[in-house]
C-alpha positions as CSV (number, residue, x, y, z in Angstrom):
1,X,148.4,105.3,110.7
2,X,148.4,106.3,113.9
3,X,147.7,103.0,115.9
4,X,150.0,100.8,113.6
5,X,153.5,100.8,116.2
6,X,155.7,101.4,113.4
7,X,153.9,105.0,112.3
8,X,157.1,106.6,114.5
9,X,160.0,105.6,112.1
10,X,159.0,107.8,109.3
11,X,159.2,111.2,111.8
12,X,162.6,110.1,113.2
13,X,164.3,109.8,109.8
14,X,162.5,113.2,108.8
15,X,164.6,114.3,112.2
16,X,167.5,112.9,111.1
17,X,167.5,114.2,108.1
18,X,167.3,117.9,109.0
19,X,169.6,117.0,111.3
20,X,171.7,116.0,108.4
21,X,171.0,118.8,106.5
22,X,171.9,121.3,108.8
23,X,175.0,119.6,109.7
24,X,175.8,120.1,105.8
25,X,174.7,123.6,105.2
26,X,177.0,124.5,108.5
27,X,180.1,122.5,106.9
28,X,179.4,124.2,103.4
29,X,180.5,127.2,103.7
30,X,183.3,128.9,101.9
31,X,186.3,129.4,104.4
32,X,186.6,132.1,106.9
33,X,183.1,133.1,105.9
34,X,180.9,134.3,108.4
35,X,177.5,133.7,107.5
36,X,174.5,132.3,108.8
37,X,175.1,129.1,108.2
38,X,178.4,129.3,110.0
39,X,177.1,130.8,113.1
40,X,174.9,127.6,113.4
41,X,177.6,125.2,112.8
42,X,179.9,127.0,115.6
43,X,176.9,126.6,117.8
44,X,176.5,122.8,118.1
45,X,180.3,122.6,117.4
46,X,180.2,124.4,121.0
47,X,177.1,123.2,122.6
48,X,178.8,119.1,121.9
49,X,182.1,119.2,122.2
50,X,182.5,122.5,125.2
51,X,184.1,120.0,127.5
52,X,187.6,120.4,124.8
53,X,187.5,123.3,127.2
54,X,189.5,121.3,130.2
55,X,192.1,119.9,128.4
56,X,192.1,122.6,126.0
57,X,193.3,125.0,128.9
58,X,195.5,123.1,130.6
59,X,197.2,122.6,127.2
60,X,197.6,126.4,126.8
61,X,198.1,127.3,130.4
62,X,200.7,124.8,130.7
63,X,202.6,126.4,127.1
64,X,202.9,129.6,129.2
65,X,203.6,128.6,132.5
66,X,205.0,125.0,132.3
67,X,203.4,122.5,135.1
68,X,202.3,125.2,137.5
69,X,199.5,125.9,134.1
70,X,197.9,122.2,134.9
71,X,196.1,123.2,138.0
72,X,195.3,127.3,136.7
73,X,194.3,125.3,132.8
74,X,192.1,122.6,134.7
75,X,190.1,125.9,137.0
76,X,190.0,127.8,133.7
77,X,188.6,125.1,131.8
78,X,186.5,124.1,134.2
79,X,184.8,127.8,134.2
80,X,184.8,127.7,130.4
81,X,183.1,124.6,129.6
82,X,179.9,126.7,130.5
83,X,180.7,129.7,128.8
84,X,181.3,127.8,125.9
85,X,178.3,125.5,126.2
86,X,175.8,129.0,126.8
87,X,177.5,130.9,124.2
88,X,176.6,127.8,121.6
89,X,173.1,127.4,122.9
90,X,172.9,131.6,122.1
91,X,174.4,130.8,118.7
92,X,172.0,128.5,117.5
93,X,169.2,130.6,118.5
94,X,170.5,133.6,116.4
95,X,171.8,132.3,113.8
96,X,169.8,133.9,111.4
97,X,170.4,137.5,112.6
98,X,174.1,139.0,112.4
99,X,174.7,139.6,116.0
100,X,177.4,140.4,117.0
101,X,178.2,142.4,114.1
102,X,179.0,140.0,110.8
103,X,178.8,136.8,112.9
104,X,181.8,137.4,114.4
105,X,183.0,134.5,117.1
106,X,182.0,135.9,120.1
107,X,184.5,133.4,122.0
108,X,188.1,132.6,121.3
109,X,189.7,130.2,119.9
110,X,186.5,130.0,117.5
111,X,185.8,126.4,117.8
112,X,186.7,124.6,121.5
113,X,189.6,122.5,119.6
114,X,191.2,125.5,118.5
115,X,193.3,125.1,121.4
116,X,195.0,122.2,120.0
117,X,195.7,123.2,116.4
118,X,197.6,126.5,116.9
119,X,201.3,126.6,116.2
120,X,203.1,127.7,119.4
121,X,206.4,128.8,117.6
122,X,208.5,127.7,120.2
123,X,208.1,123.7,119.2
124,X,210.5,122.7,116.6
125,X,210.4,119.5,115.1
126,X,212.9,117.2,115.5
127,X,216.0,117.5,113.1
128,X,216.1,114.6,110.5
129,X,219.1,111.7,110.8
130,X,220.2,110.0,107.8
């Protein structure tokens, strides 16, 4: 019913629950796999979290470079948090067609807090005492 004020509620959980349900499919698939599904999933992982992009490069800058990396990782983040936020938006609109070729990442690290789970090899960690 139309004039009744609670005739909205049923329309937002039917939101919510494609929201859900893409959030699933996008989680769902098999690892390393580039499907469809995937591609979708990568996209609002970028289009909501692209501001890992700022710390995310002045953690990698600074690996290289030491502290003169926290100024060039905080410019280079800076610039990337839109690449990575229009790169997202272009994922979810093709998701269903394999551009680029396979549903490849067309960014890297794949997912904006890929920055932060690499292994740097030069980190060892601490020695045990006993």
């Amino acid at each position: 019913m139309k004039g009744h004020p609670g005739w909205r509620i049923p329309s937002t959980l039917a939101l919510a629950g494609v929201a859900l349900l893409a959030c699933v499919l996008a989680s769902a698939s098999p690892a390393s796999a580039q499907t469809a599904a995937h591609k979708f999933g990568r996209g609002l992982a970028e289009v909501t979290t692209g501001v890992l992009e700022l710390p995310g490069n002045t953690v990698a800058e600074t690996e290289k470079h030491g502290a003169v990396g926290v100024p060039i990782g905080f410019a280079k983040g800076l610039g990337m948090i839109v690449s990575r936020e229009l790169v997202g938006v272009y994922e979810v609109v093709t998701a269903p067609f394999p551009e680029p070729a396979g549903f490849r990442p067309p960014l890297s690290p794949e997912y904006p807090w890929g920055y932060f789970e690499q292994d740097y090899g030069s980190r060892r960690a601490p020695a045990a005492r006993g």
